[in-house]
C-alpha positions as CSV (number, residue, x, y, z in Angstrom):
1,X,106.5,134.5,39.5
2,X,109.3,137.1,40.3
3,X,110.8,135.6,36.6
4,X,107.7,136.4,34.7
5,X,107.5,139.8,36.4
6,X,111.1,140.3,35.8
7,X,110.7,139.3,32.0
8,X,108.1,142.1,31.7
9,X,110.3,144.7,32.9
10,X,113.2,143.9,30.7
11,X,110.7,144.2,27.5
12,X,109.7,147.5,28.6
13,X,113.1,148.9,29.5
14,X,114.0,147.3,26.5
15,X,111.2,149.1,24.0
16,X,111.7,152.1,26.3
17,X,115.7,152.4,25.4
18,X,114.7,151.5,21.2
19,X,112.0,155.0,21.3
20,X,114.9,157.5,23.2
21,X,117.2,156.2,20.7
22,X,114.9,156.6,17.6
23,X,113.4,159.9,19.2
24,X,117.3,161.2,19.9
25,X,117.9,159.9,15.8
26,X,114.9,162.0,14.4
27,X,115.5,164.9,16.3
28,X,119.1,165.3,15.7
29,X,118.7,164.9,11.6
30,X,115.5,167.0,11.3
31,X,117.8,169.8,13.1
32,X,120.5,169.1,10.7
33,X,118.4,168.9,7.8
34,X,116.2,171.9,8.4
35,X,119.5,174.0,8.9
36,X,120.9,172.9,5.7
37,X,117.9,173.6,3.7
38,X,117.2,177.1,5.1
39,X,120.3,178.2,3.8
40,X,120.4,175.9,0.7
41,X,116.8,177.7,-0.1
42,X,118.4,181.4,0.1
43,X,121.6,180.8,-1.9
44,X,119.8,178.8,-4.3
45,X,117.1,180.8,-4.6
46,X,118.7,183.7,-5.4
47,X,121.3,182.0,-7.7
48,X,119.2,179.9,-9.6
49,X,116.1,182.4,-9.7
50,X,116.8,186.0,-9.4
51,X,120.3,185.5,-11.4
52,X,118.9,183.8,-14.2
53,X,115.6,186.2,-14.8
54,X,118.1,188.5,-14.7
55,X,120.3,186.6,-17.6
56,X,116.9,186.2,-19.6
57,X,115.5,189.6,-19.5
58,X,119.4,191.3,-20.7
59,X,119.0,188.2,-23.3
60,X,115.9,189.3,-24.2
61,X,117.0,192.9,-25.0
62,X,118.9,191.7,-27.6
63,X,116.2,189.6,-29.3
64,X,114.2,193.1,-29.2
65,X,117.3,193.8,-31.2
66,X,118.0,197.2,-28.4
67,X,122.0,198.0,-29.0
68,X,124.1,200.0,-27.2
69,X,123.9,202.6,-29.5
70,X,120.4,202.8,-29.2
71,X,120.4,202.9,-25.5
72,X,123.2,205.7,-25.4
73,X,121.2,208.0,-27.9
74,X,118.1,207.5,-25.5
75,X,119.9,208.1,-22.3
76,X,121.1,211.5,-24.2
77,X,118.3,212.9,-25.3
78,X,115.9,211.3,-22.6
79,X,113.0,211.1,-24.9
80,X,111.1,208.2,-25.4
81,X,109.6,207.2,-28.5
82,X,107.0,204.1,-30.0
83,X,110.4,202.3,-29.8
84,X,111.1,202.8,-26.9
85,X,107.4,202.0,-25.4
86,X,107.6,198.7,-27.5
87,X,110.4,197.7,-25.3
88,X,109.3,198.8,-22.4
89,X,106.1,197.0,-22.9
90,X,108.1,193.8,-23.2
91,X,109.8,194.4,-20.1
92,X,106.6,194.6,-18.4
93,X,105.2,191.6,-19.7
94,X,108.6,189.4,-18.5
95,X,108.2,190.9,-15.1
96,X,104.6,190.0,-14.9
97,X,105.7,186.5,-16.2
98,X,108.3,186.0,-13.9
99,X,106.1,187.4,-10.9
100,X,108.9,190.2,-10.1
101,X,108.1,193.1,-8.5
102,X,110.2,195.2,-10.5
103,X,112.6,194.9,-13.3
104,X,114.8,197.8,-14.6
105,X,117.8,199.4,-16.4
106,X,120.3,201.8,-15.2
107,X,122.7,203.9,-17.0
108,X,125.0,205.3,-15.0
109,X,126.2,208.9,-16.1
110,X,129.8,208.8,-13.5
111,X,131.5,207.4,-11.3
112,X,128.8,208.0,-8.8
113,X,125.3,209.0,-10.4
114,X,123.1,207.7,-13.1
115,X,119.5,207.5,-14.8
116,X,117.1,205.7,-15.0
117,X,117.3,203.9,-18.3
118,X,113.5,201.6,-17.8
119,X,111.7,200.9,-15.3
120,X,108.9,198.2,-15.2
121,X,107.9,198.2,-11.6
122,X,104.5,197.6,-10.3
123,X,104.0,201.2,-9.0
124,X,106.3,204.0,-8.9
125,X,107.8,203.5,-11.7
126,X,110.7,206.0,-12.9
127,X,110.5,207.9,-16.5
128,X,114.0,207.6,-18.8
129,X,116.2,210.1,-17.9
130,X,115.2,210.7,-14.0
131,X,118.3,210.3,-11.6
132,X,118.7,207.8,-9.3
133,X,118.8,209.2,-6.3
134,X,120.7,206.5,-4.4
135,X,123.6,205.5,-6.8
136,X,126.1,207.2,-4.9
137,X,125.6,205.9,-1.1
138,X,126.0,202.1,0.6
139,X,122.5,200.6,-0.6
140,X,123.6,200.5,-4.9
141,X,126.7,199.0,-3.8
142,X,126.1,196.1,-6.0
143,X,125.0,197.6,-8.6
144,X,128.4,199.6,-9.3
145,X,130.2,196.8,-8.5
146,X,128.4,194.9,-11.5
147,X,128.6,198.1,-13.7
148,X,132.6,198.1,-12.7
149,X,133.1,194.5,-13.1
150,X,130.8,193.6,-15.8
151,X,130.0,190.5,-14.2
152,X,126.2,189.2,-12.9
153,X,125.6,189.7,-9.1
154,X,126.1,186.4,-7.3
155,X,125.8,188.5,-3.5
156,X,122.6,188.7,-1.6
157,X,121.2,192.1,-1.9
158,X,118.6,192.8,0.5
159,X,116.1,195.8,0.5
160,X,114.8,196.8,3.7
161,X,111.4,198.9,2.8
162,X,109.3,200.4,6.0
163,X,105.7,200.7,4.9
164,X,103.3,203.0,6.9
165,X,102.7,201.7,10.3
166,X,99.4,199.6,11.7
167,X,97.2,201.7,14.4
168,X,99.4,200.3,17.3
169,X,102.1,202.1,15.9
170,X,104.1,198.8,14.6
171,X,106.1,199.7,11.8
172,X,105.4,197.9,8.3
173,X,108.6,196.2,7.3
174,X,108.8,194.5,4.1
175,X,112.3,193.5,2.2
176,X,113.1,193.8,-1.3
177,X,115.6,190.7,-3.0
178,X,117.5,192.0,-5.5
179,X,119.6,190.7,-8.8
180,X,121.6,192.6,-11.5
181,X,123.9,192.0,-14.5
182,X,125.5,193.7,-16.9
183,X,124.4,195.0,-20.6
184,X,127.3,194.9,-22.2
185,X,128.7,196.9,-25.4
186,X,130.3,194.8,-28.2
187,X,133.9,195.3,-26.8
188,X,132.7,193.8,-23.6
189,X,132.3,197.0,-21.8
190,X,129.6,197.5,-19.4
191,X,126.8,200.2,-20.6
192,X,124.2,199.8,-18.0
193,X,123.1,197.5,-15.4
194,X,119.3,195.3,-15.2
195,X,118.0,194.8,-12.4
196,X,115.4,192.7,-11.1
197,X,113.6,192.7,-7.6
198,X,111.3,190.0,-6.0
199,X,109.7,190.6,-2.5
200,X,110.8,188.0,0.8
201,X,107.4,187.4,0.4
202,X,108.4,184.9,-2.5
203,X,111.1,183.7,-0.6
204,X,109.1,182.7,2.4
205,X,106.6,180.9,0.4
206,X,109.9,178.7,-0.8
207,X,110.4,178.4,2.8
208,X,107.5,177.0,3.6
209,X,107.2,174.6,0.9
210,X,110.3,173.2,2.0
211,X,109.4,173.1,5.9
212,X,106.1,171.0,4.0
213,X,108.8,168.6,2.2
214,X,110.2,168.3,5.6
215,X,107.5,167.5,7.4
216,X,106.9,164.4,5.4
217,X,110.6,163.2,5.7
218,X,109.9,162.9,9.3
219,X,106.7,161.4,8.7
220,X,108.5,158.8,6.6
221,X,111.3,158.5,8.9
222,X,108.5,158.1,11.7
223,X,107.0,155.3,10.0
224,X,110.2,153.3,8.5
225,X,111.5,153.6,12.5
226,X,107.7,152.2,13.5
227,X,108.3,149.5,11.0
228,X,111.7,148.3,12.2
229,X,110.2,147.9,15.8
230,X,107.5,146.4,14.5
231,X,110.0,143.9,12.7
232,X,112.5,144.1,15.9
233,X,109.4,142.9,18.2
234,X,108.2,140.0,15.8
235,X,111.7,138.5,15.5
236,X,112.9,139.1,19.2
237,X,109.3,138.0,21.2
238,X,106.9,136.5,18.8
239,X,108.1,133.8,17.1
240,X,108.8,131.3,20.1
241,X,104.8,131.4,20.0
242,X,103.8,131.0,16.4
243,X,101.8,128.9,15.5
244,X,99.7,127.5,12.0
245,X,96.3,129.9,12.6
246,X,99.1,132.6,12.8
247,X,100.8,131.9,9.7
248,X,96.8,131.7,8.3
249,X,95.9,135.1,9.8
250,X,98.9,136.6,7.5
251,X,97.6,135.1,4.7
252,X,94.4,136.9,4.8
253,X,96.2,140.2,5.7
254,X,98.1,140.2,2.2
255,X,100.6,137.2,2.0
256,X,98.3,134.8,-0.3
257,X,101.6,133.7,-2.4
258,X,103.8,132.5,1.0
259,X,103.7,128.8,2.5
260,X,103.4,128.8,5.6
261,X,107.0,126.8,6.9
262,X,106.4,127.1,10.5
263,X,102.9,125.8,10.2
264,X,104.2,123.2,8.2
265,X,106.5,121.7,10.7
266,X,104.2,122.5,13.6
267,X,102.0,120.0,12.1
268,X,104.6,117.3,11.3
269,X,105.5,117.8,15.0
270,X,102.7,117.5,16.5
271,X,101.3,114.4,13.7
272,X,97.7,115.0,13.4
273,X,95.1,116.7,11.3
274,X,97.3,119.7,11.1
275,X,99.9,118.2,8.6
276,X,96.6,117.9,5.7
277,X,95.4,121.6,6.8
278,X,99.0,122.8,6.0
279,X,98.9,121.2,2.7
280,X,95.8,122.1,2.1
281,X,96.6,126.0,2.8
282,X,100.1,125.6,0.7
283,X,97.8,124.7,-2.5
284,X,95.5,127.2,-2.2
285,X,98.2,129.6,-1.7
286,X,99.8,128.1,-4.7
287,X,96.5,128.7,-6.7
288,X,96.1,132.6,-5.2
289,X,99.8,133.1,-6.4
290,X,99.3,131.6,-9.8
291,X,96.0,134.1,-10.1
292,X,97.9,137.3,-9.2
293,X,100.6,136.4,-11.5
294,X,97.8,136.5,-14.2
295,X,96.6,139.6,-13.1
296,X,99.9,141.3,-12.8
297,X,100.8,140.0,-16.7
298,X,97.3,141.4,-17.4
299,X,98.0,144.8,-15.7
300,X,101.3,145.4,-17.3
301,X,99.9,144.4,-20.8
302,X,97.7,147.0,-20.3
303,X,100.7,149.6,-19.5
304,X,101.8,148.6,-23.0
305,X,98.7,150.2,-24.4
306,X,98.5,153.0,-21.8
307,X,101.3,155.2,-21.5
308,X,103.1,154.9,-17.3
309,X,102.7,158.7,-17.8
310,X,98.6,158.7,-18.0
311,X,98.3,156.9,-14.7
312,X,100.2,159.4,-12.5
313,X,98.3,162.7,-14.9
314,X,95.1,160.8,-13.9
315,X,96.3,160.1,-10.8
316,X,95.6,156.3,-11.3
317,X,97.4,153.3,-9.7
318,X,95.6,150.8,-12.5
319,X,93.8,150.4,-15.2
320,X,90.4,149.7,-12.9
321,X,90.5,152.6,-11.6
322,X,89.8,154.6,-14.5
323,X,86.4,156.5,-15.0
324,X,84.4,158.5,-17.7
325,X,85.1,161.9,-17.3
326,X,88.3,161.7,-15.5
327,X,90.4,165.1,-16.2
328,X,93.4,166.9,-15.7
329,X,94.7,170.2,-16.9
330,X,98.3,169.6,-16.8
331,X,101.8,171.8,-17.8
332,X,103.5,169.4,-20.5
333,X,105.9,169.3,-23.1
334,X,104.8,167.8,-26.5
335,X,107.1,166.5,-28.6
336,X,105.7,165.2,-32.3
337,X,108.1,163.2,-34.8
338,X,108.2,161.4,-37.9
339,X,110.3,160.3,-40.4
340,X,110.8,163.0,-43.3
341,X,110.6,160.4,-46.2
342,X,107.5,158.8,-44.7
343,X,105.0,160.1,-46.8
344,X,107.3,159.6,-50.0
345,X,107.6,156.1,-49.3
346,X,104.5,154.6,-47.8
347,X,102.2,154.8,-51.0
348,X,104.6,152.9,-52.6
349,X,104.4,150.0,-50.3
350,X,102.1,146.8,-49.9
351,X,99.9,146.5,-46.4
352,X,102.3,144.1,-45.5
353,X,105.3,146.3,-46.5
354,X,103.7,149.6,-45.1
355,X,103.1,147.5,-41.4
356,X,107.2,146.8,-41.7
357,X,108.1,150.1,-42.2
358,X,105.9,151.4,-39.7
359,X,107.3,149.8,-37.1
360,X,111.0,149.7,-38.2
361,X,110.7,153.8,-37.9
362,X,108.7,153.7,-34.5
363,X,111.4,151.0,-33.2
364,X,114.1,153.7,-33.6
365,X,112.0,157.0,-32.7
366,X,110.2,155.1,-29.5
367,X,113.1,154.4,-26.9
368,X,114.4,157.6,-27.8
369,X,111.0,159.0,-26.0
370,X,111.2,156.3,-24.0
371,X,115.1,156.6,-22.8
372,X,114.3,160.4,-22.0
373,X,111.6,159.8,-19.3
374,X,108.7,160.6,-22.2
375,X,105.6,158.8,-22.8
376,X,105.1,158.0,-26.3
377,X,101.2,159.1,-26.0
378,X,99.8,158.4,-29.8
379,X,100.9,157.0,-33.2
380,X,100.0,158.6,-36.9
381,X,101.1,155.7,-39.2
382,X,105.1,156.7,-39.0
383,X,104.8,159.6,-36.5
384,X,104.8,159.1,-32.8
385,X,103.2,162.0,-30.3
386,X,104.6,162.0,-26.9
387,X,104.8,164.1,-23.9
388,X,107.5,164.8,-21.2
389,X,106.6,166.2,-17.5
390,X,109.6,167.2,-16.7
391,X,112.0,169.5,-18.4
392,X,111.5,170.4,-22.0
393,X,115.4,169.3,-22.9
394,X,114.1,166.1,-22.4
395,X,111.9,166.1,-25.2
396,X,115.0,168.0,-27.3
397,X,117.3,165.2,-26.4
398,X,114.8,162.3,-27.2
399,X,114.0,164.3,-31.0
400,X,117.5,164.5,-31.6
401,X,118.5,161.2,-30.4
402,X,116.1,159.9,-32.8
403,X,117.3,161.6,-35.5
404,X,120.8,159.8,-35.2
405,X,119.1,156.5,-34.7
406,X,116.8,157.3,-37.9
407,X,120.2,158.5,-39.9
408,X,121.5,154.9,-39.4
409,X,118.7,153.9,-41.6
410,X,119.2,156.7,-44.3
411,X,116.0,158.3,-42.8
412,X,115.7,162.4,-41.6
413,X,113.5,163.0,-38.4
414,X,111.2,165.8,-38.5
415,X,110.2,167.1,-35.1
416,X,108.1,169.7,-33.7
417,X,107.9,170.8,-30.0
418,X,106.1,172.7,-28.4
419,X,104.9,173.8,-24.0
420,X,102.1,174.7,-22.5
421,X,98.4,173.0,-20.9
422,X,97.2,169.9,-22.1
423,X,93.7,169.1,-21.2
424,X,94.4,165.0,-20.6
425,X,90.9,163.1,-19.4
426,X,88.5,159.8,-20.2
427,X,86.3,160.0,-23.0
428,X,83.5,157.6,-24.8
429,X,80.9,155.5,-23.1
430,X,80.7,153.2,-20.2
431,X,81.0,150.2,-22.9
432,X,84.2,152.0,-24.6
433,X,86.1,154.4,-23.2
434,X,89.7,156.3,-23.5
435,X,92.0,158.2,-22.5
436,X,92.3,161.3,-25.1
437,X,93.6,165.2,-25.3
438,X,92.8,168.6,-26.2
439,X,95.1,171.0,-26.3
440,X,96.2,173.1,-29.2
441,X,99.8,172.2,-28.0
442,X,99.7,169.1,-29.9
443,X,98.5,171.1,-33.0
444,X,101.3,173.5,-33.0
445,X,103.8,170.6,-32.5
446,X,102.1,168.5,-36.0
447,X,102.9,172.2,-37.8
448,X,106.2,172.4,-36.8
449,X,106.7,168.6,-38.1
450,X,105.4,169.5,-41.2
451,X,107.0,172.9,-41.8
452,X,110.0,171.9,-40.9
453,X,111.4,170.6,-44.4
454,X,110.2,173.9,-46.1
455,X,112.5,175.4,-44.2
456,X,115.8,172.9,-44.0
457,X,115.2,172.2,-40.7
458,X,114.8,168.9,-38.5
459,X,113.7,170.2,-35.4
460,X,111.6,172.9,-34.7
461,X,110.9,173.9,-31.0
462,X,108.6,176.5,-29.8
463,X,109.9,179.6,-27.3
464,X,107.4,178.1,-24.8
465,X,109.4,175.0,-24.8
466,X,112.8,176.9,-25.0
467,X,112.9,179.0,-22.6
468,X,112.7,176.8,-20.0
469,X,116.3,175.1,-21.3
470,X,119.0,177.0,-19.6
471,X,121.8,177.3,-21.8
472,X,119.7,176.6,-24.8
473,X,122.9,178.1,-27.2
474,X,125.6,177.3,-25.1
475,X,124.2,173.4,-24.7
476,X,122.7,173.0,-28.5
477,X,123.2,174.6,-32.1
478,X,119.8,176.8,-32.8
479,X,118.5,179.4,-34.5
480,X,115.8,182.2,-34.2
481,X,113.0,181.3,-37.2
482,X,111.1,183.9,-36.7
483,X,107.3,183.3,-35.7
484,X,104.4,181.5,-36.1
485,X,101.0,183.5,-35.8
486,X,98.4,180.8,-34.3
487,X,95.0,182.6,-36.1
488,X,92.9,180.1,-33.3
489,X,94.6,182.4,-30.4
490,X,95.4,185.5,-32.4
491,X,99.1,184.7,-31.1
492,X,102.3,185.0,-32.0
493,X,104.9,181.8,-30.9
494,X,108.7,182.3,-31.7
495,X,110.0,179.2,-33.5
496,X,113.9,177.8,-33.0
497,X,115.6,175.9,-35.4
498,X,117.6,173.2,-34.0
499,X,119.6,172.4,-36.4
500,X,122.4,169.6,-34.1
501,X,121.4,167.1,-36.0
502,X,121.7,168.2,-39.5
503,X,124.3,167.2,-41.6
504,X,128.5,168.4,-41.0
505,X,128.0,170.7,-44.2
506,X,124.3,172.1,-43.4
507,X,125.7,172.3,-39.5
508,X,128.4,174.3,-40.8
509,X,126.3,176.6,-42.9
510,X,124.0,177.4,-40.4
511,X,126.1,177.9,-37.7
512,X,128.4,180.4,-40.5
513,X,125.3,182.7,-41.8
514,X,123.3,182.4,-38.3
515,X,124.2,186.1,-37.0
516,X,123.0,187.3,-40.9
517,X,119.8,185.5,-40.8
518,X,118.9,185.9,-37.3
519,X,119.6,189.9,-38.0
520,X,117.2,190.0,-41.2
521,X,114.4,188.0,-39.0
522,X,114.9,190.9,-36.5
523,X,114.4,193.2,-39.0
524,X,111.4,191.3,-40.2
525,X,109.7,191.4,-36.9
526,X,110.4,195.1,-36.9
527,X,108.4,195.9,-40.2
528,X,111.7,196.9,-41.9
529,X,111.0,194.9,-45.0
530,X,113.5,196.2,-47.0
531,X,116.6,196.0,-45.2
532,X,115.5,192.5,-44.1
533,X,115.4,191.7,-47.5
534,X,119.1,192.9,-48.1
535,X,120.4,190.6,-45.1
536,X,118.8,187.2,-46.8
537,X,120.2,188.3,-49.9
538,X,123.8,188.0,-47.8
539,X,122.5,185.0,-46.3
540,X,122.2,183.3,-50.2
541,X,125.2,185.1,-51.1
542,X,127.0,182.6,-48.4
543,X,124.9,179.7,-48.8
544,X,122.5,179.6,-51.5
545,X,120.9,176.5,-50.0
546,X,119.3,178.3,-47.3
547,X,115.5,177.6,-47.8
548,X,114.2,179.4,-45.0
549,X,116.5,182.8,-46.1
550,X,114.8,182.3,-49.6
551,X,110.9,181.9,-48.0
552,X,111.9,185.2,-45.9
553,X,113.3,187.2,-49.5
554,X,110.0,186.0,-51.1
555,X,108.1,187.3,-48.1
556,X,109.8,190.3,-48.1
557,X,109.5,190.6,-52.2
558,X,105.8,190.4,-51.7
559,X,104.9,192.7,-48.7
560,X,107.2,195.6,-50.8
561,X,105.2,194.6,-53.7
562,X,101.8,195.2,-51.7
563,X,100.9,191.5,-52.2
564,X,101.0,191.0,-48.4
565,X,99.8,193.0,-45.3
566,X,102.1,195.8,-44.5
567,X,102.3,194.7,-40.9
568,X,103.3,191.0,-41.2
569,X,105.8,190.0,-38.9
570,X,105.7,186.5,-39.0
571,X,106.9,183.5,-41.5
572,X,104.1,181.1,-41.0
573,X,100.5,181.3,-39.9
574,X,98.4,178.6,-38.4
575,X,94.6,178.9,-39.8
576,X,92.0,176.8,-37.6
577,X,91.4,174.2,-40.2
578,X,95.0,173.1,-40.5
579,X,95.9,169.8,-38.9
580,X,92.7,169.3,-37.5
């Protein structure tokens, strides 16, 4: 009796000593890790947020086609003109884009004052040419320091703003995040200084998304300790008392493809009816596991028809589970591709012949979707649609990784890409059904396929897509196209040639006459039909191969000739019937 009682006790100081030490275990790394992220979400937030609106908005400024010259003749007479408002009105638009509470330029005037160049804030915004009040003293530290150095922020600058107080006197305290970077002259001199501000009110809605992430590490490290007990207590006290009708009740709990060994030799031991109920269990399981198998084949042959990428949109574990009238309104990138000599070749080919080539072109432009974490989503004879979740380089790198797999077979991709919501969802009848989208993403995307050999290009990619590619021209060869006006939206999308996979002399030529070409499209945008047309003339001049230089000079012959609208500022419009 005292060795049974004694047994017990060891157990429970046993299972007692396994929870401290788990409990001391979970504790000490969700102290650690909640530390390090706290100050991982400041530093990073800052430096890869605030920095890099910063970066696009001074980038932007220079698409706008604003110059130093421009910006010292407005700080010196301080009037602002349509100009002027045009920009400004582009400022405000990023800010409200980016969610900042202000964004703004400052031209400093000496050592220790300065004006205010633009301001978008929310409220209380300054006019051009109003001083700023507290260049000179502690708080614009930073901000000489960036005019001085000409280099970006990478310091915290915090804001502390006192609001009026509630009725029990408590002051309202609010702070104010700030990022700045330099406008440079073309000397590399610093002119002026952006700036961009977010509230902490951003920062602690980071926070708490991350104390969320948190919390369901330690639910998972909760559960994976529950499981190794769980395992530690079935090796360590159960097993001396297995028996068959346990190795029976884990078959119907979810085991239907293992054999049951210990029931197995239970029954030889014991030599009775046990030894045919343990064969008999073993063929059924045998049978059970030779059905799931089937299933499993049957699920993933259906994967083959269904994109993986549908099931988590859907959110969908299989095939089963899919209804009429299942939606989602999701953010994607949509990547469309074909071969450029497809539609010279195929109507010279047999059925048989046209099937080959098919899928000879879709062998080399799949995997490169495929490779890049896309899902190839639909097929138009030669041309593949796909869609990517995550970043839009993705659906760069697959386009021009097909390219050089289609070059190996003397074929040209032609690629379109374009971001933005994709409505993604079950349509037919309960006898028929699939899975379909709307979105006038993917219509965009077909007219940048097809465009793209007017204009000597391979690769065309939207400004929805690229701006979300940091270091889109330090990381690929592009250019700006110019834009496409989308008649269905009455909107205007800025169109990037990427032009990496091109040929060594085209590469060459592009990349020689880009400043000349990207200056007349400027100029373009701007109404200024006639000098545009003088920098394509200097674009032919240097490369008289230059088709999209020669669509703009015909443009730009026919506005000046009144044979287009006077106000045109884009190269290509999208009616509602094309591509439908």
């Amino acid at each position: 009796m005292k060795k049974k009682i004694w047994f017990k006790f060891g157990l429970r100081a046993k299972l007692t000593g396994i929870f401290i030490l788990f409990g001391a275990m979970i504790l000490g790394a969700t102290i650690l890790f909640i530390r390090d992220m706290v100050n991982q979400i400041y530093v990073e937030y800052y430096n890869e947020s605030l920095s890099d609106i910063a970066e696009t908005a001074a980038e932007h400024l220079k698409v706008l086609g604003l110059g130093t010259a421009e910006m010292h003749a407005y700080a010196q007479s301080g009037a602002a003109d349509e100009r002027y408002e045009m920009v400004l009105m582009e400022m405000q638009e990023m800010r409200e884009r980016f969610e900042l509470e202000s964004l703004y330029i400052i031209y400093p005037t000496g050592e220790y004052t300065a004006i205010w160049f633009l301001d978008a804030s929310k409220k209380d915004a300054q006019k051009l040419g109003d001083d700023v009040n507290d260049y000179a003293y502690y708080e614009s530290r930073h901000v000489r320091r960036v005019y001085e150095t000409g280099e970006a922020s990478r310091e915290m600058d915090w804001t502390k703003i006192v609001g009026d107080g509630d009725d029990d006197g408590n002051e309202n305290v609010e702070y104010i995040i700030s990022a700045y970077y330099p406008i440079r002259d073309a000397q590399g001199n610093s002119v002026a200084v952006l700036g961009v501000d977010k509230t902490e009110l951003e920062m602690k809605k980071k926070i708490r998304s991350s104390l969320a992430r948190v919390t369901r590490m330690i639910f998972l490290i909760v559960m994976l300790s529950t499981a190794l007990l769980i395992l530690f207590v079935q090796i360590d006290m159960v097993r001396p008392i297995r028996r068959l009708k346990r190795s029976v009740q884990e078959f119907g709990e979810g085991a239907p493809g293992a054999r049951s060994a210990d029931g197995a030799r239970s029954a030889e031991r014991r030599r009775d009816e046990l030894g045919e109920i343990a064969r008999t269990f073993s063929r059924m399981t045998d049978r059970i596991g030779r059905h799931i198998g089937e299933m499993e084949e049957l699920s993933n042959a259906y994967r083959k028809l269904l994109p993986p990428g549908i099931f988590q949109i859907l959110h969908k574990k299989s095939i089963v589970e899919f209804q009429l009238g299942d939606q989602a309104n999701v953010d994607l990138t949509v990547l469309a591709m074909e071969p450029k000599e497809a539609g010279h070749v195929m109507p010279g080919l047999s059925s048989e012949q046209t099937f080959q080539y098919i899928n000879d072109m879709l062998a080399q432009t799949v995997p490169a979707v495929l490779e890049q974490g896309g899902a190839a989503w639909n097929f138009d004879q030669a041309g593949v649609y796909s869609f990517f979740q995550n970043a839009a380089s993705d659906a760069l790198d697959a386009a021009l990784s097909a390219g050089r797999r289609l070059q190996k077979k003397g074929e040209r991709v032609a690629a379109g890409i374009v971001k933005g919501q994709v409505m993604v969802g079950v349509a037919g009848h309960e006898a028929r059904m699939n899975v379909i989208s709307i979105s006038e993403q993917t219509r965009v995307a077909a007219f940048f396929m097809r465009i793209g050999e007017k204009y000597h290009a391979s690769v065309l990619i939207g400004r929805s897509a690229a701006a979300q590619i940091r270091d889109l021209e330090k990381r690929y060869h592009v250019r700006f196209l110019g834009y496409l006006k989308i008649s269905a939206s009455e909107r205007l999308e800025g169109v990037y040639d990427v032009y990496d996979g091109d040929k060594d002399e085209e590469r060459r030529n592009k990349q020689r006459t880009k400043a000349d070409f990207e200056r007349g499209v400027l100029l373009f945008t701007q109404q200024k039909h006639r000098e545009a047309r003088e920098a394509f003339i200097d674009v032919l001049r240097r490369w008289r191969g230059d088709s999209a230089a020669r669509e703009y000079l015909g443009l730009c012959n026919r506005v000046l000739a009144g044979e287009e609208r006077g106000d045109r500022v884009w190269v290509e419009e999208l009616h509602n019937g094309d591509l439908c």
